[in-house]
N, C-alpha and C positions, 0 to 999 in steps of 0.2 A: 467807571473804568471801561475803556473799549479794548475790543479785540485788533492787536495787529498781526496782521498778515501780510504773506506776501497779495500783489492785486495779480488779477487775472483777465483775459480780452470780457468777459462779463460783467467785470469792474468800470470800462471805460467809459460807457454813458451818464457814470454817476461822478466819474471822474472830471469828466467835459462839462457837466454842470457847474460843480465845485472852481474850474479853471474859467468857464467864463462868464461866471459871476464876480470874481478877481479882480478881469478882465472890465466889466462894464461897471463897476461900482468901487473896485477899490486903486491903491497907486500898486499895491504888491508885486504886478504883473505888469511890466510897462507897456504890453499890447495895447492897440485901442480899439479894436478891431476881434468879436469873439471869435473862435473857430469853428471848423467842421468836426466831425466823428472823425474821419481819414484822416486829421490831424493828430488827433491823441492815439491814436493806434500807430502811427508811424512813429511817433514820439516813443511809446511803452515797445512796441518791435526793437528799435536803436536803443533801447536803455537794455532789455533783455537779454536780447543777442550779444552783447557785449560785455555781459556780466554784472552790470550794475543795478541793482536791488529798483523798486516800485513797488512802496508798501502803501497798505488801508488800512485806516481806523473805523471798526465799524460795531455801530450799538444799537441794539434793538434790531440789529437785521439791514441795517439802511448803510453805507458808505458816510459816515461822517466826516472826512478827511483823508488826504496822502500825504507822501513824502517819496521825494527821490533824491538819489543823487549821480551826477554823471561827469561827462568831460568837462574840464576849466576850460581848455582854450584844445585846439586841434593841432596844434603843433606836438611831434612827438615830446618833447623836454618838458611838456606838463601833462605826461603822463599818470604819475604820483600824486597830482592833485587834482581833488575832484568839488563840487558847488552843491550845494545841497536845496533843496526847495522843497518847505511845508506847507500847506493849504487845507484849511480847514471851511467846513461848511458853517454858512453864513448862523444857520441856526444850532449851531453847534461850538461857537466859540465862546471861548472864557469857560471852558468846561476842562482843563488840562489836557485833552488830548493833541494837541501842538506838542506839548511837551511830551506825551508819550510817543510821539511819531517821532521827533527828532531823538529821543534819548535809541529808538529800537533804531532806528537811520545810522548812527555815531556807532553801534554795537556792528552793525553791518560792516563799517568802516574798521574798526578796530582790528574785525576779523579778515581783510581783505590784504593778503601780500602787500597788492601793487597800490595799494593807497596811505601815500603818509602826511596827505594834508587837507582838510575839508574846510572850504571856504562858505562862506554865506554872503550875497550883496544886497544890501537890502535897501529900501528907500527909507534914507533918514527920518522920515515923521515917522516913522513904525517902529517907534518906541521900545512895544510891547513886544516886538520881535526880537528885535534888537536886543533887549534883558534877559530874553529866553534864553539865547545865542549865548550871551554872557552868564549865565547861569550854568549854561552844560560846558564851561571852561571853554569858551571862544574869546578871544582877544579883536580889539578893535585896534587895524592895522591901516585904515587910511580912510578917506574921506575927501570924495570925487563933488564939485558942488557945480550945481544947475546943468548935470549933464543928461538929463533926460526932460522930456515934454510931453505931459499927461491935465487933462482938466483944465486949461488954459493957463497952466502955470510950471513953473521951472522946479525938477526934481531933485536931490541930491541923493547920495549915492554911498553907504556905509557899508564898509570892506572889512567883515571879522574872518578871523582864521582859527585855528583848532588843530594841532599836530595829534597825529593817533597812532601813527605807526614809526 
């Protein structure tokens, strides 16, 4: 069982590993291109400063995994709804803490006034995502197909939802 917490700017470089190995190895991330340091800290600044939770899974002392969650869209009318995003380290998965990062994530959520819908888009081979999502009460609400381009092949795109507040 891991520890979560909230992450802190000390978190970030273990953070930026976990995201751009995602990034070069998996479809999770439709990036193709890893980032910088300056990237994840502008990212974790914009989620902090504005209220929205970046949590850490961490066992043995090491960053095993995050989770966040933040704006749908920047229009103010989807205020209320926020996306959520797990990532767990490469050598750390199939170990539950996916699911404990998303169950503490949804907890964050529940407790939050201005949140009363938490989305997930995940790239449809991601199965195991996908059941988790449907496992902590997320409903499967549409299904975007070959809208993204990752690995020389066409991605699709599964759209679950989760009312909490």
């Amino acid at each position: 069982m891991a520890t979560i917490r909230a992450a802190t700017p000390a978190d970030l470089p273990a953070i930026l590993d976990i995201h751009n190995e995602a990034i070069e190895n998996t479809t999770a991330i439709w990036d193709e291109t890893p980032v910088e340091l300056a990237d994840r800290v502008r990212w974790y600044e914009r989620l902090v400063t504005s209220g929205h939770p970046v949590l850490v899974a961490e066992t043995g002392g090491q960053v095993a995994g995050y989770a966040s969650y933040g704006p749908f869209r920047p229009r103010s009318s989807y205020r209320h709804t926020v996306e959520d995003s797990v990532y767990v380290h490469r050598d750390h998965r199939r170990r539950g803490i996916a699911r404990e990062l998303l169950v503490s994530l949804l907890g964050e959520a529940c407790d939050a006034p201005d949140v009363h819908v938490v989305l997930a888009l995940i790239e449809s081979g991601n199965t195991v995502s996908i059941e988790l999502h449907e496992d902590l009460g997320f409903e499967q609400v549409g299904h975007l197909a070959e809208v993204g381009r990752k690995f020389d092949r066409w991605l699709d795109l599964t759209i679950l939802r989760c009312a909490v507040g």
